[in-house]
Every structure is written in C-alpha cells, then in structure tokens.
N, CA, C and O atoms as a DFTB+ gen file, in Angstrom:
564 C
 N C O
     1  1      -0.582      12.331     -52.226
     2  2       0.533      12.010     -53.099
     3  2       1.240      10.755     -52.632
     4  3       1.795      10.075     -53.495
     5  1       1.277      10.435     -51.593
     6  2       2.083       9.467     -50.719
     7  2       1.096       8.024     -51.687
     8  3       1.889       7.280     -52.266
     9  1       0.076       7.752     -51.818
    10  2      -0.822       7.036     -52.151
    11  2      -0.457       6.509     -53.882
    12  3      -0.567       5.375     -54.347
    13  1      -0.078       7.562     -54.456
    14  2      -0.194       7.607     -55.493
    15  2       1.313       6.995     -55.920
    16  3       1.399       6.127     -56.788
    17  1       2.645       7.599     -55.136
    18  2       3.893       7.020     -54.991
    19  2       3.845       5.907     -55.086
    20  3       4.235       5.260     -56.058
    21  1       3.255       5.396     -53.889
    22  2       2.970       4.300     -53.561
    23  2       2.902       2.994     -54.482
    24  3       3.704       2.062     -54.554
    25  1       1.726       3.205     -55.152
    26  2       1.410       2.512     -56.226
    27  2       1.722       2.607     -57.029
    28  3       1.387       1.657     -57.736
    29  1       2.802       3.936     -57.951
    30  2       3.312       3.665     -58.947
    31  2       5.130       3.141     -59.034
    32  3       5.916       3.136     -59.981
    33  1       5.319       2.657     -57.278
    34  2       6.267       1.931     -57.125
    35  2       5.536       0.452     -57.259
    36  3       6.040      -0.332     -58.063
    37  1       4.787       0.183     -56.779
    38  2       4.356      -1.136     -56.839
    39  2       4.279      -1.511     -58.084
    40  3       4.839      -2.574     -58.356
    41  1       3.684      -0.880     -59.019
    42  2       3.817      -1.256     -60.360
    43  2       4.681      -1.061     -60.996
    44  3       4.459      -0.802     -62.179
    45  1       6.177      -1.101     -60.464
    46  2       7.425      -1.081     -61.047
    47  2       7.567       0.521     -62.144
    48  3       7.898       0.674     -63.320
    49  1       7.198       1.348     -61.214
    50  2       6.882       2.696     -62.026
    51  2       8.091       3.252     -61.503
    52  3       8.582       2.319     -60.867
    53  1       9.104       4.573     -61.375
    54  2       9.935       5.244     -61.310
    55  2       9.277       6.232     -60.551
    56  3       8.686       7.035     -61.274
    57  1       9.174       6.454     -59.333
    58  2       8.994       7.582     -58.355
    59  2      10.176       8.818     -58.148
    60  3      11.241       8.225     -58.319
    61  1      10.394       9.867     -57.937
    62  2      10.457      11.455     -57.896
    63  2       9.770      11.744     -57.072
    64  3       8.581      11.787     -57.386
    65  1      10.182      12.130     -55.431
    66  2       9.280      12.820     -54.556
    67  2      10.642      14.343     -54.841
    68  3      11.809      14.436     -55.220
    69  1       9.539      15.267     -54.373
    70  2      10.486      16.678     -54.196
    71  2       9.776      17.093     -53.152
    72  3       8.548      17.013     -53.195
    73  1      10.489      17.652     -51.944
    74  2       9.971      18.580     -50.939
    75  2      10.586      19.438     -49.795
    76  3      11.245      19.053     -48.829
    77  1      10.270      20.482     -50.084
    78  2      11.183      21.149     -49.396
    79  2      11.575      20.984     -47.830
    80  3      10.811      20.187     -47.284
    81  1      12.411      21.440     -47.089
    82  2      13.166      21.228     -45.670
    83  2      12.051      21.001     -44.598
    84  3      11.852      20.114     -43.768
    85  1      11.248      22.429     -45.024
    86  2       9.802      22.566     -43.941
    87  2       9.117      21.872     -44.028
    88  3       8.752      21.217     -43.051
    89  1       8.632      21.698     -45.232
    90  2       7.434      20.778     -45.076
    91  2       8.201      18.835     -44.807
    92  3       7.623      17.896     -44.260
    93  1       9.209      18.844     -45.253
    94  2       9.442      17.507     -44.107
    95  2       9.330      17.319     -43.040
    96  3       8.723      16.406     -42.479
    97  1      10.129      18.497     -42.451
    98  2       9.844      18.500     -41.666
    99  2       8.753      18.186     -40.161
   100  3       8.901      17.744     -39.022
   101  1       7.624      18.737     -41.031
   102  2       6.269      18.721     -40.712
   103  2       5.507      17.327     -41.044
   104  3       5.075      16.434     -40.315
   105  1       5.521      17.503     -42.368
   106  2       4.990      16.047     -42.787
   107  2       5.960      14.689     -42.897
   108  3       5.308      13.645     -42.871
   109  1       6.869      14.587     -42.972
   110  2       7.685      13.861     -43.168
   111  2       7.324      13.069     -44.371
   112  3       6.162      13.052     -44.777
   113  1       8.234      12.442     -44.928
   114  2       7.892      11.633     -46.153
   115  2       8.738      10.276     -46.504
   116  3       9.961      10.253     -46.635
   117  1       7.830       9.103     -46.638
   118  2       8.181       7.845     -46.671
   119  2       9.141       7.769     -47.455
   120  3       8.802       8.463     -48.414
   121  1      10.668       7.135     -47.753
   122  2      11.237       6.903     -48.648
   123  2      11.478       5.726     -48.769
   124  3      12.626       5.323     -48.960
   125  1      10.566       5.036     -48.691
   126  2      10.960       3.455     -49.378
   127  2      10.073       3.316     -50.645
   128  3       9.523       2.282     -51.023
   129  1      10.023       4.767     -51.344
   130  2       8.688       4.344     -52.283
   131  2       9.292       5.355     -53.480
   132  3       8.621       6.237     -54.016
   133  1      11.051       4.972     -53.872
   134  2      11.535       6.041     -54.584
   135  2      12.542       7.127     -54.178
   136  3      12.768       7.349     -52.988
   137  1      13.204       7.868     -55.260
   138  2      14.339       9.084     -54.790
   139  2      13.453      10.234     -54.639
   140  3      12.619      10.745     -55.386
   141  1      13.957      10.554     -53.212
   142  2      13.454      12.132     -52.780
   143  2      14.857      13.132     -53.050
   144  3      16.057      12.957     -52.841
   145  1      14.120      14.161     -53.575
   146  2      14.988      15.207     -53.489
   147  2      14.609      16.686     -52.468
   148  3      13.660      17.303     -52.951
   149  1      15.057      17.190     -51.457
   150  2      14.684      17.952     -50.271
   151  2      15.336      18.925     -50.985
   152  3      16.378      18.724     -51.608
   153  1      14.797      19.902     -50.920
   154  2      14.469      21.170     -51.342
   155  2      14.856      22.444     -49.807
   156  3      14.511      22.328     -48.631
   157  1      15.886      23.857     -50.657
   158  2      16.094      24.900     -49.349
   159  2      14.284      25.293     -49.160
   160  3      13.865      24.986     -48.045
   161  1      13.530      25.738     -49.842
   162  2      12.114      26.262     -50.306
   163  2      11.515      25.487     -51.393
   164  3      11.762      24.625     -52.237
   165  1      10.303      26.491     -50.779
   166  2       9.114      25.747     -52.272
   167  2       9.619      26.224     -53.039
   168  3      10.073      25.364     -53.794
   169  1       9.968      27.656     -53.511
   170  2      10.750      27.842     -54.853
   171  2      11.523      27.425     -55.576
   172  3      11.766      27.733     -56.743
   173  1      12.122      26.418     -54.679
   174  2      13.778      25.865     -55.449
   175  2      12.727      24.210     -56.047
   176  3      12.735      23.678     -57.157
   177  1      11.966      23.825     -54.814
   178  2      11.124      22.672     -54.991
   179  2      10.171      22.704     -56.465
   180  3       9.896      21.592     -56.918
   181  1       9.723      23.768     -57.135
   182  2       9.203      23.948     -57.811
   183  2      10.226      23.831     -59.181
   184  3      10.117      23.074     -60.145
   185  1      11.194      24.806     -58.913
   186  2      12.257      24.403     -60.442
   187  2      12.282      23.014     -60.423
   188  3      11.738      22.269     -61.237
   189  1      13.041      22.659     -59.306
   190  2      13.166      21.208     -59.281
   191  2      12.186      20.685     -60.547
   192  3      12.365      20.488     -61.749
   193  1      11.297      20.594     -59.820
   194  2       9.971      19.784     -59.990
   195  2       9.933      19.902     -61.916
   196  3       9.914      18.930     -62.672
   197  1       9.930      21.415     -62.341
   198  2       9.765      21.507     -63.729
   199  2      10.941      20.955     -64.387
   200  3      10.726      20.574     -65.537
   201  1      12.510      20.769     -63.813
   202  2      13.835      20.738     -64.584
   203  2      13.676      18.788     -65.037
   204  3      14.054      18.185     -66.041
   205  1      12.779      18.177     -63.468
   206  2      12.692      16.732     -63.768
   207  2      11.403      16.585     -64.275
   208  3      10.878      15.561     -63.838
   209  1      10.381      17.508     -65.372
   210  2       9.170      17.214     -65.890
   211  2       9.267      16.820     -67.170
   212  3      10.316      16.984     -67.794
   213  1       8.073      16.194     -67.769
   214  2       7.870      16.162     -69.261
   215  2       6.818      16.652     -69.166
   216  3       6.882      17.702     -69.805
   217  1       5.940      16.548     -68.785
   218  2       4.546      17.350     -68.870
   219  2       4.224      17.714     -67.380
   220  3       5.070      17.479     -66.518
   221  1       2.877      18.350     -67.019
   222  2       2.545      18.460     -65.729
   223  2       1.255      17.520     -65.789
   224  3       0.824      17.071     -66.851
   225  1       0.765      17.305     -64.718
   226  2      -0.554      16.822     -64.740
   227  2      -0.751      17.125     -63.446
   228  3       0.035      17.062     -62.500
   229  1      -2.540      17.657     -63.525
   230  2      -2.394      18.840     -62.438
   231  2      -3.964      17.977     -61.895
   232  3      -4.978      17.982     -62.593
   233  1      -3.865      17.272     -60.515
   234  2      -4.661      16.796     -59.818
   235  2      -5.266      17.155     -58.997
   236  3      -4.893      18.316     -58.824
   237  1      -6.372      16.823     -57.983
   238  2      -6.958      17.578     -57.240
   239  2      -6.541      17.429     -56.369
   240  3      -5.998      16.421     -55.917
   241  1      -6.786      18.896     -55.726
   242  2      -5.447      19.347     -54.293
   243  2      -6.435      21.006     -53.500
   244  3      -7.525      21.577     -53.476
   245  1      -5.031      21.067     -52.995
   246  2      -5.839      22.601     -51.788
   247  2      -5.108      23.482     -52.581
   248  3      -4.775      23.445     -53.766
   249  1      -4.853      24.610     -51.314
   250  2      -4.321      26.482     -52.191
   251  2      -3.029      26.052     -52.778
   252  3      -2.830      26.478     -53.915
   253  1      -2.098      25.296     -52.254
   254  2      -0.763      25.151     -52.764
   255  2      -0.818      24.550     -54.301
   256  3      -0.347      25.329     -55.130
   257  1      -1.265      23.417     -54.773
   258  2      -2.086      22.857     -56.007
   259  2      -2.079      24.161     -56.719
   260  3      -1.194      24.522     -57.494
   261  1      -3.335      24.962     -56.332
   262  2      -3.951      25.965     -57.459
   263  2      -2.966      26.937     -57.518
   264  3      -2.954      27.719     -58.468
   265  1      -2.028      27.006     -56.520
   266  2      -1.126      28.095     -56.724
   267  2       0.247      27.148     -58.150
   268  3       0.721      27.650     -59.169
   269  1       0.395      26.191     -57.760
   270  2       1.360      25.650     -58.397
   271  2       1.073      25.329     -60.157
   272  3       1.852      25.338     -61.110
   273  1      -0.605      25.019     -60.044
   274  2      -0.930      25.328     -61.417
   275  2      -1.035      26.768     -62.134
   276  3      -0.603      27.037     -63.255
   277  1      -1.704      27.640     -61.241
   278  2      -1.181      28.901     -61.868
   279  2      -0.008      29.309     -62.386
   280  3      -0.193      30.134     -63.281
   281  1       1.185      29.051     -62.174
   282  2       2.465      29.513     -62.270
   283  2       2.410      28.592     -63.103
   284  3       2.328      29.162     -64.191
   285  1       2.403      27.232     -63.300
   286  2       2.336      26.672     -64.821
   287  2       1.729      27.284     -65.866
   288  3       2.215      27.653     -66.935
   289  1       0.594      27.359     -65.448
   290  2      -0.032      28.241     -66.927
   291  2       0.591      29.164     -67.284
   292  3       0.714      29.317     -68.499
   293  1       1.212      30.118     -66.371
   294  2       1.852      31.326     -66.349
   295  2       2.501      31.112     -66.960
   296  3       2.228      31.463     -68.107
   297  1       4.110      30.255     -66.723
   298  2       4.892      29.849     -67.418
   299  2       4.871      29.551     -68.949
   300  3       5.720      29.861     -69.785
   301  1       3.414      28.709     -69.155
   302  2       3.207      28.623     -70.415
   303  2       3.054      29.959     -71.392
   304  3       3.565      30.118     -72.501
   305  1       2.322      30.741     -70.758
   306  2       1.300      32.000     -71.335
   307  2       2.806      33.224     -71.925
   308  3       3.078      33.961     -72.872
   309  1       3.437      32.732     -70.534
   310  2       5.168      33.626     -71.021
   311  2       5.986      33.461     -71.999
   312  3       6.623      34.314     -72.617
   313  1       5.944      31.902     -72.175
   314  2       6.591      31.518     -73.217
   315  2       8.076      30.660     -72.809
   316  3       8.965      30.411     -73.623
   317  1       8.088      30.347     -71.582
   318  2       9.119      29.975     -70.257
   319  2       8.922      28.759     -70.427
   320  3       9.987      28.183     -70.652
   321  1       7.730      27.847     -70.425
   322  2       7.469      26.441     -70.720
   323  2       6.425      26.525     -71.658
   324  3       5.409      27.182     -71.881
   325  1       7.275      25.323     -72.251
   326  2       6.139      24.937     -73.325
   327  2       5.647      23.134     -73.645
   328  3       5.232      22.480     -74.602
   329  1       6.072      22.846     -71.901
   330  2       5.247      21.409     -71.830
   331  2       3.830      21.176     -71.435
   332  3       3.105      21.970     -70.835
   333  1       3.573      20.131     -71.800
   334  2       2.085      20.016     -71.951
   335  2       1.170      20.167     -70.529
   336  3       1.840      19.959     -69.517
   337  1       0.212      20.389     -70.372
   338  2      -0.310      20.929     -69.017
   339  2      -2.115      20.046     -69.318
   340  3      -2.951      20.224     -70.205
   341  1      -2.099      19.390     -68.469
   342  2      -3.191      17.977     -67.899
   343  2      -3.757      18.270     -67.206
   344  3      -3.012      18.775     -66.365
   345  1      -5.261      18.361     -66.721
   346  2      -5.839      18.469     -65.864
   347  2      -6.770      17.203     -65.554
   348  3      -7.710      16.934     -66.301
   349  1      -6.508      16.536     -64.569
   350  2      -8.087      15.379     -64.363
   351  2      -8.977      15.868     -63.937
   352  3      -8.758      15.890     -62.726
   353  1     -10.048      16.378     -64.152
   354  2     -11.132      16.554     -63.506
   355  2     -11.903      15.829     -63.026
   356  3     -13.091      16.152     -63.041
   357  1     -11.581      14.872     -62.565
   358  2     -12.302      13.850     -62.141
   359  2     -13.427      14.298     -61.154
   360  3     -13.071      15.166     -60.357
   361  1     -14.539      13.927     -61.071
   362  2     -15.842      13.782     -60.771
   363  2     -16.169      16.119     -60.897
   364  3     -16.601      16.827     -59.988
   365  1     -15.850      16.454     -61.954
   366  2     -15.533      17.544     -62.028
   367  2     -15.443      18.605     -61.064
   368  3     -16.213      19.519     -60.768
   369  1     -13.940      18.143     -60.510
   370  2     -12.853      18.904     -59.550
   371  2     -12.565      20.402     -60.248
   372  3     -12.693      21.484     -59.675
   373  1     -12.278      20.252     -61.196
   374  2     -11.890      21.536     -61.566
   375  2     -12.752      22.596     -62.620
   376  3     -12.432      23.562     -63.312
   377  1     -13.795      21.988     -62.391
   378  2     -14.774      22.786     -63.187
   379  2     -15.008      24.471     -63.190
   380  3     -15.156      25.287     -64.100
   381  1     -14.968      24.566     -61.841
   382  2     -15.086      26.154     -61.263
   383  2     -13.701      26.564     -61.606
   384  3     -13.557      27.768     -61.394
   385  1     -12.801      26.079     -61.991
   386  2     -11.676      26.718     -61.815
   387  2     -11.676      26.963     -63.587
   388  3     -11.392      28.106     -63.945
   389  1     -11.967      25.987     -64.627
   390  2     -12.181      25.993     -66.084
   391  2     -13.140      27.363     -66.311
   392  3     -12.818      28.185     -67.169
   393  1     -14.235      27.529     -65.553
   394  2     -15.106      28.475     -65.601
   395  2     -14.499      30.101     -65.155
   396  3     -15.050      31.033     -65.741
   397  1     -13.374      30.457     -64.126
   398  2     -12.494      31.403     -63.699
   399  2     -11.901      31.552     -64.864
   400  3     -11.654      32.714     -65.186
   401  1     -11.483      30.386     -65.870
   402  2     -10.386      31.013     -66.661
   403  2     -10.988      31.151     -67.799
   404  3     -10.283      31.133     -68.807
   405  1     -12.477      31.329     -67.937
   406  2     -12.903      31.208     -69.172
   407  2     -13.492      32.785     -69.038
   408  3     -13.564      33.589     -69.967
   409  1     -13.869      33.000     -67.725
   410  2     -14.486      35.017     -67.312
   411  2     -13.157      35.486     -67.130
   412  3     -13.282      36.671     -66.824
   413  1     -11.321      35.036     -67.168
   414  2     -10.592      35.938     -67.475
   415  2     -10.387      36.338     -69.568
   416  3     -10.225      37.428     -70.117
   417  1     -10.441      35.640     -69.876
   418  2     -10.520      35.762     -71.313
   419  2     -11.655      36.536     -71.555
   420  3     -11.499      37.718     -71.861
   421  1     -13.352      35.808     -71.421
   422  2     -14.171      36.669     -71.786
   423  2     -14.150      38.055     -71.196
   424  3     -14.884      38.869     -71.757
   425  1     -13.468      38.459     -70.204
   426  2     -13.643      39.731     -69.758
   427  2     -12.475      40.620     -70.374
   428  3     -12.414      41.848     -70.319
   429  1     -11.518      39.720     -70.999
   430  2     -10.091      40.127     -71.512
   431  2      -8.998      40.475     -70.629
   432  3      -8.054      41.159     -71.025
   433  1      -9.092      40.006     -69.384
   434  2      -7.753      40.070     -69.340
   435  2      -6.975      39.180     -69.216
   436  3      -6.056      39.061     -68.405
   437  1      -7.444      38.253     -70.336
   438  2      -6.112      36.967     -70.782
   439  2      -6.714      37.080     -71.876
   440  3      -7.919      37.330     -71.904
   441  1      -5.742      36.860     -73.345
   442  2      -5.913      36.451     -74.115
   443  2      -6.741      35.133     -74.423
   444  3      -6.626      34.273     -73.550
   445  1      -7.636      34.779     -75.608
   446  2      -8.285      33.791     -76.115
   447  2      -7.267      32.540     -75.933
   448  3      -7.622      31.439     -75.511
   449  1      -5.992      32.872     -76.304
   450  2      -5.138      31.519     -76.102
   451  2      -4.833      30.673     -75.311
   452  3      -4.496      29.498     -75.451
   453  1      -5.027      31.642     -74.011
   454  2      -4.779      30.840     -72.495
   455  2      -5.616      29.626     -72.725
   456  3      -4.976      28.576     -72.776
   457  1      -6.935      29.541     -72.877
   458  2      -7.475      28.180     -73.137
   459  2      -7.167      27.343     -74.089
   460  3      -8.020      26.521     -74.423
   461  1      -6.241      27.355     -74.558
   462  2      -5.422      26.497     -75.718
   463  2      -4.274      25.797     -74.995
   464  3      -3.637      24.882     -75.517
   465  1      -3.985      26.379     -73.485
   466  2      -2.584      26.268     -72.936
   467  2      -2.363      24.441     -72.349
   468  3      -1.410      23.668     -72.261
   469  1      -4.031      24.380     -72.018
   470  2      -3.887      23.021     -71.127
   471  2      -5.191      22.404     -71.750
   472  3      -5.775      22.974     -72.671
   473  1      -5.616      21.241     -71.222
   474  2      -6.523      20.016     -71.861
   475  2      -6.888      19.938     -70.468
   476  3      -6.309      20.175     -69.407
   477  1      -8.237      19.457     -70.867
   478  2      -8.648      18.990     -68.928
   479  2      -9.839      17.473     -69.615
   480  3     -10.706      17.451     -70.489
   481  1      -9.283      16.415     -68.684
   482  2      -9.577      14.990     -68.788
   483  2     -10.876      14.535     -67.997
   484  3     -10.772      14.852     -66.812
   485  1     -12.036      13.906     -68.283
   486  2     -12.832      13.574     -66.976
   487  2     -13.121      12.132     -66.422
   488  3     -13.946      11.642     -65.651
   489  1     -11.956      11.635     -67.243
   490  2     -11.804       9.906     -67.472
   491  2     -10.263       9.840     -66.994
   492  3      -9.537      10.823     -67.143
   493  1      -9.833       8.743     -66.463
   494  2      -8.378       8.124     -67.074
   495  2      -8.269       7.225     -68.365
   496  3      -7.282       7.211     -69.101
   497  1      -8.979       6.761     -68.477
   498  2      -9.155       6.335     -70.356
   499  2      -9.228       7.249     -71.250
   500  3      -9.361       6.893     -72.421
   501  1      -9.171       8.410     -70.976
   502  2      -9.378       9.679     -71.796
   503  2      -7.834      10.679     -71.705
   504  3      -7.413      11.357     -72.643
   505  1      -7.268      10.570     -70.543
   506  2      -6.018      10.927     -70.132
   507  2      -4.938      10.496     -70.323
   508  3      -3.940      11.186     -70.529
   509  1      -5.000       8.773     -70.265
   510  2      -3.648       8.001     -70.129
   511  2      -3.268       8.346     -72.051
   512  3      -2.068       8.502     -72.271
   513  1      -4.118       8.440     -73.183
   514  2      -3.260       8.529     -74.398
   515  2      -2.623      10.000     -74.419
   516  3      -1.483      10.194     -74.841
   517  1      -3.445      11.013     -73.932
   518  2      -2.671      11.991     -74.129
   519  2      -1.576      12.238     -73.237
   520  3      -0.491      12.490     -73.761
   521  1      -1.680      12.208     -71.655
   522  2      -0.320      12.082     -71.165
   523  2       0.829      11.402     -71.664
   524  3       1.959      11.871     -71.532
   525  1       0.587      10.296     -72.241
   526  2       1.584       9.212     -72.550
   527  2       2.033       9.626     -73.885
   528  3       3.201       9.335     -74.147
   529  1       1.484      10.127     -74.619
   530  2       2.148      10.990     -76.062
   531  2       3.312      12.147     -75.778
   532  3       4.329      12.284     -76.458
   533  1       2.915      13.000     -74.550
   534  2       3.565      13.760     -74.244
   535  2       5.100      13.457     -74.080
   536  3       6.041      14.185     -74.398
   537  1       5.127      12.258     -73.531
   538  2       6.477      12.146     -73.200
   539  2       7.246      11.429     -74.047
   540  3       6.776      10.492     -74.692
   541  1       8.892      11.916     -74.152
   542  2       9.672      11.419     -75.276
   543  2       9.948       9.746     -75.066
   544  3      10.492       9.129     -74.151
   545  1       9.628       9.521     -75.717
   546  2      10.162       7.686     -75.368
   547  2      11.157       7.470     -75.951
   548  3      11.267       8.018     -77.047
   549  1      12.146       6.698     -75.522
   550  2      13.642       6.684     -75.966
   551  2      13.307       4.895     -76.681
   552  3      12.868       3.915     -76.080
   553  1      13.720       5.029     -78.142
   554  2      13.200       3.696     -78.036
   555  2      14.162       2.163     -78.056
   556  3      13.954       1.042     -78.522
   557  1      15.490       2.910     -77.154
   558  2      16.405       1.980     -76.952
   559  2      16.042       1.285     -75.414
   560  3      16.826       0.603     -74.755
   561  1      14.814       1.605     -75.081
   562  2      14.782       1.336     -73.595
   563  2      13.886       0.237     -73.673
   564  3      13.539      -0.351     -72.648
C-alpha cells in the first residue's frame, strides 16, 4: 500500500492512509505521502475506512485483505452498504476466491445474488471506467 500512496501522491492524487495504534506501531507509516488517520483498533479502522469510501476496490493482499473483503460483501448482502465493490484480479489473484463464492451459492448457502454484489477486473483498462463511474463527481470542482 505504501507503493501505491506513493504514486498516487506523485500524481497529484489525494491520499487517505487509515491505521490502527498497533499496527503503527509495528509497521510504522510514511506520512509525507498524505493525511493519516490512526485508529483505537482495526474495527474503528475499518468504519473509518467505509465512512471515507465511495466504492471499495479490493486488491491483492494476505488473511487481513480477505477478511476485510468478506465483511464488505457482507455488508453488501445485509443491505448496510450499498457501494460498489471492485476486484482486480490481476494475473488472476482472485480466481480461487470467485470459485469459493460461486460453491457457496451453488451449494446454497448464499443466495444467487451474492454474485451480483461485486465485478472482478483482469485489466486496468477494464477497471479504471467502472471505478471512475462509481464515484460522485462534483462538477464545480
């Protein structure tokens, strides 16, 4: 993520880091690359995270990632959020995980709709129109 900050400060982009006490702790995190907001927990780090979202876009990562997309979908499936949910699959990262949620439906215990909940991308030329629709553009800006 630090990488990605990075460069979308360089390109005069608007950075949002969120992270909670511990894991600064641990990892520490650069702030010359944007406003951080430090977090008591991941839990509070997570509202955070959804209260400053327009959509999610859900990249490739470890258990914390798949845990954090689950609870999105969740969210969606509840009826709690109803912003748009992105997946890159780039060099198909998340394939096995598309395939998990396709034997919870076929086996039924998710509804057919859950796969309606999110879009999964295997390009960024394929991603950047739909992310970029997602979000409200103010067009006094």
């Amino acid at each position: 993520m630090g990488e990605l900050s990075k460069s979308v400060y360089r390109n005069n982009g608007d950075v949002l880091g969120i992270i909670p006490k511990h894991l600064l702790e641990i990892e520490g995190i650069n702030k010359n690359y944007g406003e951080i907001i430090i977090t008591e927990d991941m839990h509070a780090r997570k509202k955070k995270m959804y209260e400053n979202s327009d959509a999610f876009l859900c990249l490739p990562g470890g258990i914390g990632t798949l845990e954090e997309v689950s609870e999105t979908i969740t969210w969606f499936q509840l009826n709690i959020s109803r912003k748009p949910i992105f997946f890159f699959n780039i060099n198909g990262y998340w394939d096995n995980f598309r395939v998990l949620l396709e034997q919870f439906v076929s086996e039924e215990f998710a509804h057919k709709d859950l796969l309606n909940y999110f879009h999964f991308f295997e390009s960024v030329d394929a991603l950047l129109p739909a992310l970029l629709s997602s979000f409200e553009i103010d067009s006094n800006e």
